[in-house]
Every structure is written in C-alpha cells, then in structure tokens.
Z-matrix of the N, CA and C atoms (Angstrom, degrees):
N
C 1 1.442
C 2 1.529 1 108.40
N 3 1.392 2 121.43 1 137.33
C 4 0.993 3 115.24 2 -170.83
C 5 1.539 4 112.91 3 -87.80
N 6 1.300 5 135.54 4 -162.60
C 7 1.517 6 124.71 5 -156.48
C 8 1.717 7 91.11 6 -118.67
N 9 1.561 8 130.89 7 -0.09
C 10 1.045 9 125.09 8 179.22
C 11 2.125 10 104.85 9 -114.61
N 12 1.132 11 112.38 10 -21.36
C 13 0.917 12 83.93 11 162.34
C 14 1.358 13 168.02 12 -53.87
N 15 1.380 14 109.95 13 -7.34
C 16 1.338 15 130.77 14 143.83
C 17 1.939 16 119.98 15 -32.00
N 18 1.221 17 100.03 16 -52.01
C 19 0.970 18 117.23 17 171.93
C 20 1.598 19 136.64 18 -54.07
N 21 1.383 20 103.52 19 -4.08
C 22 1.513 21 124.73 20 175.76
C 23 1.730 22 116.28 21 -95.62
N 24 1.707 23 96.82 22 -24.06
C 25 1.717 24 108.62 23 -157.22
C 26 1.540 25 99.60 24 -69.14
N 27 1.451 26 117.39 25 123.45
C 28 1.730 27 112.72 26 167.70
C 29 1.093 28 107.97 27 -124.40
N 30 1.194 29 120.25 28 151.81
C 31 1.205 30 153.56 29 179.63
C 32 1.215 31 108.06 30 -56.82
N 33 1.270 32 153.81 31 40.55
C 34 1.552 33 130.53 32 -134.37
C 35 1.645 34 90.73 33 -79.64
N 36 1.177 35 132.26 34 -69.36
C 37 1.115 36 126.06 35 141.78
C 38 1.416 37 136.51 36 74.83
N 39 1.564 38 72.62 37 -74.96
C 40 1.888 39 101.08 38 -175.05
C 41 1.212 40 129.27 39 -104.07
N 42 1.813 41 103.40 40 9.71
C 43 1.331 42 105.89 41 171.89
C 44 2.065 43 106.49 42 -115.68
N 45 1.196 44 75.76 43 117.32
C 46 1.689 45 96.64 44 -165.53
C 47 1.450 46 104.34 45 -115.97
N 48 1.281 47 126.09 46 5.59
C 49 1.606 48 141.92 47 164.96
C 50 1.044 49 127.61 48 -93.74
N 51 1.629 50 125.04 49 156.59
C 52 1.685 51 109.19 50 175.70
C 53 1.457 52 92.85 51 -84.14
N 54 1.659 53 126.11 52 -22.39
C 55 1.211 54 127.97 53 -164.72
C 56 1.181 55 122.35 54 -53.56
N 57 1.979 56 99.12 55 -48.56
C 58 1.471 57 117.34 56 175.43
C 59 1.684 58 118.34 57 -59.77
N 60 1.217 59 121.45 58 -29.54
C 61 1.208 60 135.29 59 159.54
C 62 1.163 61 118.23 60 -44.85
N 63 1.731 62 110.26 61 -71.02
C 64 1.392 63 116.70 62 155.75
C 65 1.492 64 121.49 63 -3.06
N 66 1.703 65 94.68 64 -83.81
C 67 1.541 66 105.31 65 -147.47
C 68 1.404 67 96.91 66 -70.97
N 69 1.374 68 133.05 67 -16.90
C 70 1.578 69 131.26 68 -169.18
C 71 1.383 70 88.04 69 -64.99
N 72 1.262 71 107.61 70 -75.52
C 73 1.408 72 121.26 71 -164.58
C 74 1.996 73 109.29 72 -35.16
N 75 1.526 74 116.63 73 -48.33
C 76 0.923 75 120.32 74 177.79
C 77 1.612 76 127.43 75 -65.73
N 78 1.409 77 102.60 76 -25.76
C 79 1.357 78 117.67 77 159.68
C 80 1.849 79 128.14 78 -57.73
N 81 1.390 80 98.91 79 -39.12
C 82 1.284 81 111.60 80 170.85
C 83 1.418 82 117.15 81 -74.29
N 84 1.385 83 126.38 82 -14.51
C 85 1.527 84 110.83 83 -145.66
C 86 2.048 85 72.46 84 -116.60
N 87 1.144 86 127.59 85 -44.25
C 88 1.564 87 128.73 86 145.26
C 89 1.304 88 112.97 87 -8.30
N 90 1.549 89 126.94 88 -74.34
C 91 1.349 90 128.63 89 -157.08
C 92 1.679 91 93.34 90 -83.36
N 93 1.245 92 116.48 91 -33.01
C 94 1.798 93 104.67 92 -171.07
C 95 1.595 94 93.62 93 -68.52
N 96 1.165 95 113.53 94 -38.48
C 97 1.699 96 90.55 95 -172.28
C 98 1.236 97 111.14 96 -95.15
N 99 1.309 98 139.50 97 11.37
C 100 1.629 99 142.29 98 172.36
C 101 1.667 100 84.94 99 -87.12
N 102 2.238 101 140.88 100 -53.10
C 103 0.945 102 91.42 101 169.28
C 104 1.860 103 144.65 102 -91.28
N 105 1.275 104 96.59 103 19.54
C 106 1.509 105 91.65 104 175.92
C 107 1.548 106 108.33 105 -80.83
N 108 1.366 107 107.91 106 -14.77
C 109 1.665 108 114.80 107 175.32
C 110 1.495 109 111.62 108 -61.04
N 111 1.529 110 104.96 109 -55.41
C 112 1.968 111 111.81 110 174.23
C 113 1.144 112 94.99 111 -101.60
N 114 1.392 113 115.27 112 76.37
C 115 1.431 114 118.15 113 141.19
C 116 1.553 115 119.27 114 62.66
N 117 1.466 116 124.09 115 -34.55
C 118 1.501 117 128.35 116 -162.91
C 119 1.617 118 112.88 117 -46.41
N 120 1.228 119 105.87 118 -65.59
C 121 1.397 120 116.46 119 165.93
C 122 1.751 121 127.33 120 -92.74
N 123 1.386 122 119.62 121 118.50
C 124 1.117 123 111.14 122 170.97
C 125 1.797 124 126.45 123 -69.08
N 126 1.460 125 120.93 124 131.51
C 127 1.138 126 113.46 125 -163.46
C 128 1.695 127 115.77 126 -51.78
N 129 0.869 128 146.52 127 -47.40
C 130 1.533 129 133.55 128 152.96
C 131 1.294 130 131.39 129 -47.94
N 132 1.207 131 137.65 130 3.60
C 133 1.319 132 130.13 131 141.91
C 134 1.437 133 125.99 132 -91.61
N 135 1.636 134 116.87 133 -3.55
C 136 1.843 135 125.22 134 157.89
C 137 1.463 136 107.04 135 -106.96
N 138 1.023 137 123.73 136 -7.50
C 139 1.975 138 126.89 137 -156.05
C 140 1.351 139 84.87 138 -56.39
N 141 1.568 140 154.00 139 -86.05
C 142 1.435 141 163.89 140 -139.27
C 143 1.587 142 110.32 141 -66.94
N 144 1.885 143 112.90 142 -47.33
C 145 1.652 144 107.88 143 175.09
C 146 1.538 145 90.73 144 -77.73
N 147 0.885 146 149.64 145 -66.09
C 148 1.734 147 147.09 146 179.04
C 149 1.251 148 118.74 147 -7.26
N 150 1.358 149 97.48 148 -66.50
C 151 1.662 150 133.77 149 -171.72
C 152 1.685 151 93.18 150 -45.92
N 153 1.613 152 90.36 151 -68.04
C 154 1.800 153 108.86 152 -171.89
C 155 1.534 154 112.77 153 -49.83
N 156 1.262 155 101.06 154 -68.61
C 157 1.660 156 100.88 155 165.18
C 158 1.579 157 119.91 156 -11.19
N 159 1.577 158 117.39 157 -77.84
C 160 1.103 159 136.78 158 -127.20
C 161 1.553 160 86.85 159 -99.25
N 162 1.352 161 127.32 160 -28.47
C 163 1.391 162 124.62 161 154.91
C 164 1.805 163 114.15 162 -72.24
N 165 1.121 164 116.94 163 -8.22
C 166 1.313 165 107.94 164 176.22
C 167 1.300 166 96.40 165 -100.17
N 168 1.582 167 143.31 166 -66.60
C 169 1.413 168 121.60 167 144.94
C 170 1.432 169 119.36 168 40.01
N 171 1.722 170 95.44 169 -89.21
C 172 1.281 171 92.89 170 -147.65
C 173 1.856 172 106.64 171 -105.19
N 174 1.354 173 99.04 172 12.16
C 175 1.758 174 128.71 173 143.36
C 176 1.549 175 110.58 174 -36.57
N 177 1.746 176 103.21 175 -73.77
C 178 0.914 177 123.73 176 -153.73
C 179 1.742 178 110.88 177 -75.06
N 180 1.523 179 93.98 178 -45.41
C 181 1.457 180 119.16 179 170.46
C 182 1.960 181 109.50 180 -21.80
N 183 1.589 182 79.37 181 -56.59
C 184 1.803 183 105.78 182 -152.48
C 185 1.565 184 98.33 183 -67.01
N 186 1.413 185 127.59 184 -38.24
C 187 1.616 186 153.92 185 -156.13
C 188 1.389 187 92.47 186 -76.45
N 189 1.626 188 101.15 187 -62.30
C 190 1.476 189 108.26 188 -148.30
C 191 1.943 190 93.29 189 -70.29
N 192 1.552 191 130.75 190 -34.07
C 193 1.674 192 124.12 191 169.49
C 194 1.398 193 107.81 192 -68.93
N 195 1.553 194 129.84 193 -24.78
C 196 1.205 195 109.94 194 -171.71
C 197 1.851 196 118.54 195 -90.06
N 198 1.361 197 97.99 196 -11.32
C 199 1.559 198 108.40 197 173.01
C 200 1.567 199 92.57 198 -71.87
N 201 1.259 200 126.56 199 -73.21
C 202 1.425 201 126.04 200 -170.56
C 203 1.592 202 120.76 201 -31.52
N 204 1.436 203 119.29 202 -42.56
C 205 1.046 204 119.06 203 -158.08
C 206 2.019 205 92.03 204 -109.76
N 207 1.008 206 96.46 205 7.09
C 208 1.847 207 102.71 206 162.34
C 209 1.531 208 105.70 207 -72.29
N 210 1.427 209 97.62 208 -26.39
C 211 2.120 210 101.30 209 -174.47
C 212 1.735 211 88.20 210 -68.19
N 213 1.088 212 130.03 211 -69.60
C 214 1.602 213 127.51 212 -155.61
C 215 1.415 214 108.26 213 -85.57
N 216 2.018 215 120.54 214 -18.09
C 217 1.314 216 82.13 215 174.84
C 218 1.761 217 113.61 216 -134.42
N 219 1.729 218 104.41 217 71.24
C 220 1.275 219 112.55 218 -169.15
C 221 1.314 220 147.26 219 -53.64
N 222 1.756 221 97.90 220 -1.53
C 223 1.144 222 119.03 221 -179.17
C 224 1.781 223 116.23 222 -86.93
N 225 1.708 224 97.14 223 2.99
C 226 1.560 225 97.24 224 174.20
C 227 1.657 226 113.61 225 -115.92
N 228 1.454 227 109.97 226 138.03
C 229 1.613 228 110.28 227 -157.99
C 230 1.559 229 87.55 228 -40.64
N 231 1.338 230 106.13 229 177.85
C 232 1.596 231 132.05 230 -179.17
C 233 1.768 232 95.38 231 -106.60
N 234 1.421 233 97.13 232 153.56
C 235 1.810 234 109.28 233 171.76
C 236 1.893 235 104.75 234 -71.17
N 237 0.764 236 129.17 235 162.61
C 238 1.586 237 157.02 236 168.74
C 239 1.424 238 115.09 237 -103.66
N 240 1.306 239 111.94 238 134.62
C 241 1.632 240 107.96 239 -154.95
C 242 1.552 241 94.74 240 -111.35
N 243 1.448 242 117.47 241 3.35
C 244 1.482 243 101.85 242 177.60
C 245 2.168 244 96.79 243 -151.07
N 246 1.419 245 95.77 244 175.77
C 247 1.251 246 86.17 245 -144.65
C 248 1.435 247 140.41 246 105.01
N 249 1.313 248 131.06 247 124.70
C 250 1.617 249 130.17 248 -138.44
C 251 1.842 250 90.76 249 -83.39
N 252 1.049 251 131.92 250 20.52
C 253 1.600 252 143.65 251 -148.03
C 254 2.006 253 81.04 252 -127.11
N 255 1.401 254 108.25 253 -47.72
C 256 1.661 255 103.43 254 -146.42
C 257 1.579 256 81.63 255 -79.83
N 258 1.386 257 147.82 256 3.30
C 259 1.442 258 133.79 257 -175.50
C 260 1.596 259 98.51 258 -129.06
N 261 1.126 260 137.75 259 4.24
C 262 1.478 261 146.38 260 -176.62
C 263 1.896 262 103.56 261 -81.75
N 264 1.585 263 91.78 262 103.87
C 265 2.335 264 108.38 263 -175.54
C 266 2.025 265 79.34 264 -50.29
N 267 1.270 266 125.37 265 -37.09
C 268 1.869 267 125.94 266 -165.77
C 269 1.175 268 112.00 267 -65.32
N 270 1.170 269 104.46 268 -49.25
C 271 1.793 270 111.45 269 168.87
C 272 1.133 271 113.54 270 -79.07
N 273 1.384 272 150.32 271 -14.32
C 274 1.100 273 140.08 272 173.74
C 275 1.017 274 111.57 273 -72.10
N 276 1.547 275 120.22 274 -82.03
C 277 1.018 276 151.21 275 144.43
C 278 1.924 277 102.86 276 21.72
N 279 1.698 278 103.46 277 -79.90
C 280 1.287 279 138.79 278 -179.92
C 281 1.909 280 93.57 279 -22.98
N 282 1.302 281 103.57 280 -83.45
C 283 1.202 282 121.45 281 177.18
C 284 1.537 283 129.02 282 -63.68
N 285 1.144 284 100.74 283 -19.09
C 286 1.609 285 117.08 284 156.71
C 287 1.369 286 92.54 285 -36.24
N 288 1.738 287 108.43 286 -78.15
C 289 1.380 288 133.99 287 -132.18
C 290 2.310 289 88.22 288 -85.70
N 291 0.953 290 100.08 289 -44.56
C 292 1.595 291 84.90 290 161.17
C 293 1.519 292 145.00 291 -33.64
N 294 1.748 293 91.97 292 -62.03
C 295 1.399 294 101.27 293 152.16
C 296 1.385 295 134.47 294 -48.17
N 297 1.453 296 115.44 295 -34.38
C 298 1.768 297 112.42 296 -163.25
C 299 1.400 298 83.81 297 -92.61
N 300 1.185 299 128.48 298 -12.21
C 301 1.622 300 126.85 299 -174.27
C 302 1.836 301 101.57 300 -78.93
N 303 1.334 302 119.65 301 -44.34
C 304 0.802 303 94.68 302 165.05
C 305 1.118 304 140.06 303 -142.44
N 306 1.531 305 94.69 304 64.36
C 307 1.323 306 118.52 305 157.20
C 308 1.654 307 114.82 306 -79.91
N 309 1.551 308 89.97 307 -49.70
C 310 1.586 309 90.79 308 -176.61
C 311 1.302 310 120.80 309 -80.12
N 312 1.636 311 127.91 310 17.52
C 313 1.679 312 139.27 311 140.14
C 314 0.904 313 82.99 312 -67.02
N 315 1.452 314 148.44 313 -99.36
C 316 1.302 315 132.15 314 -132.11
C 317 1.307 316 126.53 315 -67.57
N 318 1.456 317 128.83 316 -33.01
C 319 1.515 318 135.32 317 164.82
C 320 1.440 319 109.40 318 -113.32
N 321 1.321 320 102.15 319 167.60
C 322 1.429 321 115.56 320 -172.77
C 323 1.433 322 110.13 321 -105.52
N 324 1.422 323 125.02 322 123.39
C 325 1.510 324 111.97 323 170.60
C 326 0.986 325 133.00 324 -107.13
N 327 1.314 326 151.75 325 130.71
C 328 1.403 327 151.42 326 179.75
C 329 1.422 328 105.80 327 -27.31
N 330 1.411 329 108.45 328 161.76
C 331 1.753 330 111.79 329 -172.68
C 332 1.212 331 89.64 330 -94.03
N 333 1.621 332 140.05 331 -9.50
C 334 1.688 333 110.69 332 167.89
C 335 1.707 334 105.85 333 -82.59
N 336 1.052 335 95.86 334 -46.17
C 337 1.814 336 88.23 335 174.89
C 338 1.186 337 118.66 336 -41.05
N 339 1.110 338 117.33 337 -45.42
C 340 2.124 339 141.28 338 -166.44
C 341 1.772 340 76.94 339 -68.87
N 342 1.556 341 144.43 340 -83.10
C 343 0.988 342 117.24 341 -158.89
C 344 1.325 343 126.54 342 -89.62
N 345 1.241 344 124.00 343 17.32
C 346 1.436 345 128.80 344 169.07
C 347 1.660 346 105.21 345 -81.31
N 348 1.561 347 108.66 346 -44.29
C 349 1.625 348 87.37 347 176.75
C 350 0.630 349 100.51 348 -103.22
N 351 1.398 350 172.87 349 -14.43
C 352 1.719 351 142.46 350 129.34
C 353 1.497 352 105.74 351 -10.82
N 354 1.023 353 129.45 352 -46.96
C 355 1.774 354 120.20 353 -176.42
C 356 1.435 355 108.80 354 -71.51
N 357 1.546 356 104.47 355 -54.01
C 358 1.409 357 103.53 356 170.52
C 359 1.803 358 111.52 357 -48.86
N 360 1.301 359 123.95 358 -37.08
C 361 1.390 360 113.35 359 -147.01
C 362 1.564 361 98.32 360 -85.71
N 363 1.311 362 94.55 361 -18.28
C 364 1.842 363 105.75 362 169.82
C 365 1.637 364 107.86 363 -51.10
N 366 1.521 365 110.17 364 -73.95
C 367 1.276 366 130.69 365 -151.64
C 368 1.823 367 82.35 366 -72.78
N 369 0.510 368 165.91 367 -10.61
C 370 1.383 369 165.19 368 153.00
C 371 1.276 370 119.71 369 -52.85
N 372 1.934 371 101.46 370 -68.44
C 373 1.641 372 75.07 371 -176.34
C 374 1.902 373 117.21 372 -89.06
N 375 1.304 374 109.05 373 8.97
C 376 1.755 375 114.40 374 154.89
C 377 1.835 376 98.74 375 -50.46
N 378 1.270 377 103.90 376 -60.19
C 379 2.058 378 106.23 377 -157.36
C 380 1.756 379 88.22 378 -57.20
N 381 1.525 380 106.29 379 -47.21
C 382 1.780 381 106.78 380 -167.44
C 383 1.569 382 107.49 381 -40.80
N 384 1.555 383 92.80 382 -66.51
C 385 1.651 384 100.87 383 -165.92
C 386 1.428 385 116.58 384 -61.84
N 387 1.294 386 120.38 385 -23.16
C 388 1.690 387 135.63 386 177.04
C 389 1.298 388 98.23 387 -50.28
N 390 1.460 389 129.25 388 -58.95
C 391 0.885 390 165.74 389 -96.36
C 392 1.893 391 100.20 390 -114.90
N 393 1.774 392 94.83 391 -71.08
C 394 1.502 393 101.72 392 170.82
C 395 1.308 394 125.91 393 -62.18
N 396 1.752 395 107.69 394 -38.79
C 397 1.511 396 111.40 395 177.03
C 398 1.482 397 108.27 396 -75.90
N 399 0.904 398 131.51 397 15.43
C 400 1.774 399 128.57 398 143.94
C 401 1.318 400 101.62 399 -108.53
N 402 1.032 401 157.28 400 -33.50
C 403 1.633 402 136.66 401 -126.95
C 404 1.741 403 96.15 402 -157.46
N 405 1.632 404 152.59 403 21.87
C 406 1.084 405 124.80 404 -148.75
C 407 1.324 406 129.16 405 -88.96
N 408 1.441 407 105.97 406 3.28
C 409 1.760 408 113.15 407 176.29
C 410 1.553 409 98.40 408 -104.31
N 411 1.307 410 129.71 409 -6.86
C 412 1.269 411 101.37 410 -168.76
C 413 1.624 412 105.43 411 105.13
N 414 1.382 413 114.39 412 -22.82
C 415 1.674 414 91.78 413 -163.83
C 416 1.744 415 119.53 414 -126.75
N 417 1.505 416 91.65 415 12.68
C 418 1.752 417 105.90 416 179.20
C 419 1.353 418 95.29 417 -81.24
N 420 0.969 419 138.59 418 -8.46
C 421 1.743 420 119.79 419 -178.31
C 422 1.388 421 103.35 420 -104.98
N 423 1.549 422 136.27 421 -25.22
C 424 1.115 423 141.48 422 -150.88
C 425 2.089 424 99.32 423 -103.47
N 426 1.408 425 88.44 424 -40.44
C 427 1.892 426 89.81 425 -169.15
C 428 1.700 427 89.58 426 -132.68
N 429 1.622 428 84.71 427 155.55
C 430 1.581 429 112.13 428 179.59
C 431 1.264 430 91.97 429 -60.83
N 432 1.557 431 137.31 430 -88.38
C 433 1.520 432 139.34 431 -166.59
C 434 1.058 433 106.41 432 -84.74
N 435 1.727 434 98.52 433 -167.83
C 436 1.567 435 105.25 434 -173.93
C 437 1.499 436 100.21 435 -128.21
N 438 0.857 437 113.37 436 170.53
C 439 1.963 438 120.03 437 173.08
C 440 1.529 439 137.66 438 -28.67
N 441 1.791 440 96.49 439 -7.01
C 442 1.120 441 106.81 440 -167.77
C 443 2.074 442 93.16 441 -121.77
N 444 1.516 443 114.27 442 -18.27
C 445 1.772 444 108.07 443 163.09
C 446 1.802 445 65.41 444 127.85
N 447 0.697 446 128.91 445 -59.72
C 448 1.623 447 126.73 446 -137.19
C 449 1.900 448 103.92 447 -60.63
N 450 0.836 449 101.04 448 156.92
C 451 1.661 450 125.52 449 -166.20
C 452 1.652 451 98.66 450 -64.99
N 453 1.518 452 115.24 451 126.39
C 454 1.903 453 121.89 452 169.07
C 455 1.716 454 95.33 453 -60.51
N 456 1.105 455 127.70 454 -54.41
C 457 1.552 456 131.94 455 -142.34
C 458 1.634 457 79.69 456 -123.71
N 459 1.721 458 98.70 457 159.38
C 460 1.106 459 123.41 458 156.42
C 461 1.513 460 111.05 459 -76.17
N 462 1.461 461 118.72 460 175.56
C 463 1.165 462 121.63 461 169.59
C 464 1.298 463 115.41 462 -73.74
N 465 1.667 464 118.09 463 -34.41
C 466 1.656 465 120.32 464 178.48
C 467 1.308 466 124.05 465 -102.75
N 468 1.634 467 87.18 466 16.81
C 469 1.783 468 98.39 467 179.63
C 470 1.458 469 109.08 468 -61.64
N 471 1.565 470 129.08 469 135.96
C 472 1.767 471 117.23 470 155.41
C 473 1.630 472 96.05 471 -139.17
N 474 0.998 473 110.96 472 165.56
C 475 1.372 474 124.65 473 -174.58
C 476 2.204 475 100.81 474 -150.78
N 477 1.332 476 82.41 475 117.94
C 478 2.002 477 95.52 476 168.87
C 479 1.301 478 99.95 477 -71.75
N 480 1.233 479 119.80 478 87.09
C 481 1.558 480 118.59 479 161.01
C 482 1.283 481 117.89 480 -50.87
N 483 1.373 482 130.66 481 -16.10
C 484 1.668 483 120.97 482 178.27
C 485 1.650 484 101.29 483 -43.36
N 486 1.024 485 121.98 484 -73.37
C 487 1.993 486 127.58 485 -165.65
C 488 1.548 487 92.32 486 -35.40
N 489 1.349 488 102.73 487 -51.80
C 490 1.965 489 81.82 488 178.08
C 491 1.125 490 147.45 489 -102.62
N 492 1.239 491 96.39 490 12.77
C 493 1.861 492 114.46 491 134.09
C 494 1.290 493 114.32 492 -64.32
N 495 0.999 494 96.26 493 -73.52
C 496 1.613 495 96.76 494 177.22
C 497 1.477 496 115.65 495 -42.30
N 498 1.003 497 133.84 496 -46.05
C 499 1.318 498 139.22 497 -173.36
C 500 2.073 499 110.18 498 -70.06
N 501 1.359 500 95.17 499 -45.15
C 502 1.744 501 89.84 500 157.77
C 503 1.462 502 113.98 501 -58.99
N 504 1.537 503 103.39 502 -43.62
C 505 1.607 504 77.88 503 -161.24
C 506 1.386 505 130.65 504 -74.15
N 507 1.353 506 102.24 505 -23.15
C 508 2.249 507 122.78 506 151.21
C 509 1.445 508 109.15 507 -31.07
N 510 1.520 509 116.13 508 -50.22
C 511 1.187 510 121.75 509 -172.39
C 512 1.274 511 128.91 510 -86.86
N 513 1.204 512 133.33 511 -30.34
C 514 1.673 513 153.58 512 138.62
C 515 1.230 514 103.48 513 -3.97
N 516 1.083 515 119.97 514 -67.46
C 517 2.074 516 115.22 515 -160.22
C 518 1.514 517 99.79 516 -67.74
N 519 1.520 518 120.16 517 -16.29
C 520 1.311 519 123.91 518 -166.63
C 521 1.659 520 103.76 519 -86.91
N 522 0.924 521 89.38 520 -56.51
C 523 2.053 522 118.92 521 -176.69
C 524 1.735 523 89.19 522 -51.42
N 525 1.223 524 146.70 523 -58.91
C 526 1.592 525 163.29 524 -166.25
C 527 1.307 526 99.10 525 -74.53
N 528 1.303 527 120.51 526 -51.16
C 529 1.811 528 112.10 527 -152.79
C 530 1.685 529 104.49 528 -130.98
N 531 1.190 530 115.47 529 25.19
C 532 1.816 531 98.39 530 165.08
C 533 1.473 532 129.70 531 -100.16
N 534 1.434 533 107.45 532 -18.87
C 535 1.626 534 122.18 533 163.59
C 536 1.657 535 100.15 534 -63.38
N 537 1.574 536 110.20 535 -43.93
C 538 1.664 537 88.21 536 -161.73
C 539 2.049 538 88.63 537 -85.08
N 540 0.638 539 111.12 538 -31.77
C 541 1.443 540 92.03 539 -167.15
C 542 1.908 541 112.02 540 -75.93
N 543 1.287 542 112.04 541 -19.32
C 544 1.764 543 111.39 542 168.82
C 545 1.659 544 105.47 543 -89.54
N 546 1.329 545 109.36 544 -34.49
C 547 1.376 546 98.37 545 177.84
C 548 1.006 547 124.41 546 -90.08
C-alpha cells in the first residue's frame, strides 16, 4: 500500500445536502477552468465534462433552492426527482421562479434585495437559456448522438465557452446565498 493512499478515502457519506453536492460539483468545474487558464489542459479536451458539469451545477443549484423553499411555500406542487421534467434548466428554472414569486407575496423585501435579485434573475436566465440551446435534454454534453444515431453538434460547430463560465460565475453567489439571505 502506498503511503498516499489514504488520501483517496471520502467520506461520501457526509454529504446529505443538495448544497454539498452543489459546492463539490462547483469546486470541480473551478479547477477545470483554473487549468485551461495555465495552460494544463487545452480547452477541447475538457470543453464536454466542463460543459456537463456546469449544466449540472446549475441543475443542482436550482433543486437544492427549490427543496428549501418547499419548507415555507407548501402550497406549491413539489419537483419530481425522476422523469425527463426532473433534469429540464425550463422546469427548474420555472419553479425556481414560482417560489421567489411567492415568497415575495408573502414577505416584503427591501428595494436593495428586490434589485439585487432581479439582476441576478436576469443573468440567470441568459446562463439558463445559453445553456438549453446547446444542451436541452441533458445529453449533448454527455454522448456524441442523440436517441435517434444522429450527431449533438455539427461538424463545424464551436462555441467560446468563456461567456459561460463567466456567466456561471455571475450566477453562483445567487445559486449559494438566496435561501439564506430571504429565509
């Protein structure tokens, strides 16, 4: 046994959150693009797990506020965890935006709060829709074709993934901190 293997053992365990999910996931999609930044990896040999990631991200993102705010607002159906509906950025999203709807019938928020996530809710659904019009079942980042043999991408398709990096990372402080800061 070598003297680092220790170093592999996780806890899986201990993540009993969508949050903790979250932040793993966000941690990873961090280090792939810190190395396409120094050079390590060239962006086309991570562009597709990246891609996937950062749409699962903000999957998870969307799940992990809409369970939370299922505690305060029970009078709106609950999400479904299986089903081509329980992985849809449209349906999430949808009900995302239900919840903060009515949340804010029921409490009142300050006008900086009121326009901080309004800005956020902007830059959001830009990353969302970016997001579907490449990727909208879930399975253009994961497999070459789709269900039917035929090709996700063209052959001369390319896409500058910087904007959607960039565009997660606008959205992150939002995706992390709006349950604790409305609730």
């Amino acid at each position: 046994m070598k003297t680092t293997d220790w170093m592999f053992e996780s806890h899986l365990g201990l993540n009993r959150s969508w949050f903790h999910y979250y932040v793993q996931y966000r941690k990873v999609v961090r280090d792939l693009v810190d190395s396409i930044q120094m050079g390590v990896n060239p962006t086309d040999t991570i562009a597709l797990p990246l891609l996937f990631l950062i749409r699962h991200c903000l999957e998870l993102g969307l799940k992990a506020n809409i369970l939370e705010f299922e505690k305060v607002n029970p009078e709106i159906q609950k999400i479904k965890f299986s089903g081509r509906a329980a992985h849809s950025l449209e349906v999430l999203h949808a009900k995302f935006i239900e919840h903060l709807k009515a949340y804010q019938n029921k409490y009142s928020l300050s006008s900086e709060i009121e326009s901080q996530m309004n800005s956020y809710l902007k830059k959001l659904v830009l990353f969302k829709t970016n997001l579907h019009e490449l990727d909208n079942g879930s399975f253009n980042f994961r497999y070459p074709v789709d269900t039917t043999g035929k090709f996700n991408f063209k052959r001369t398709e390319k896409k500058n993934i910087k904007e959607i990096v960039k565009a997660f990372n606008e959205v992150d402080p939002f995706l992390v901190s709006t349950v604790d800061v409305l609730l």
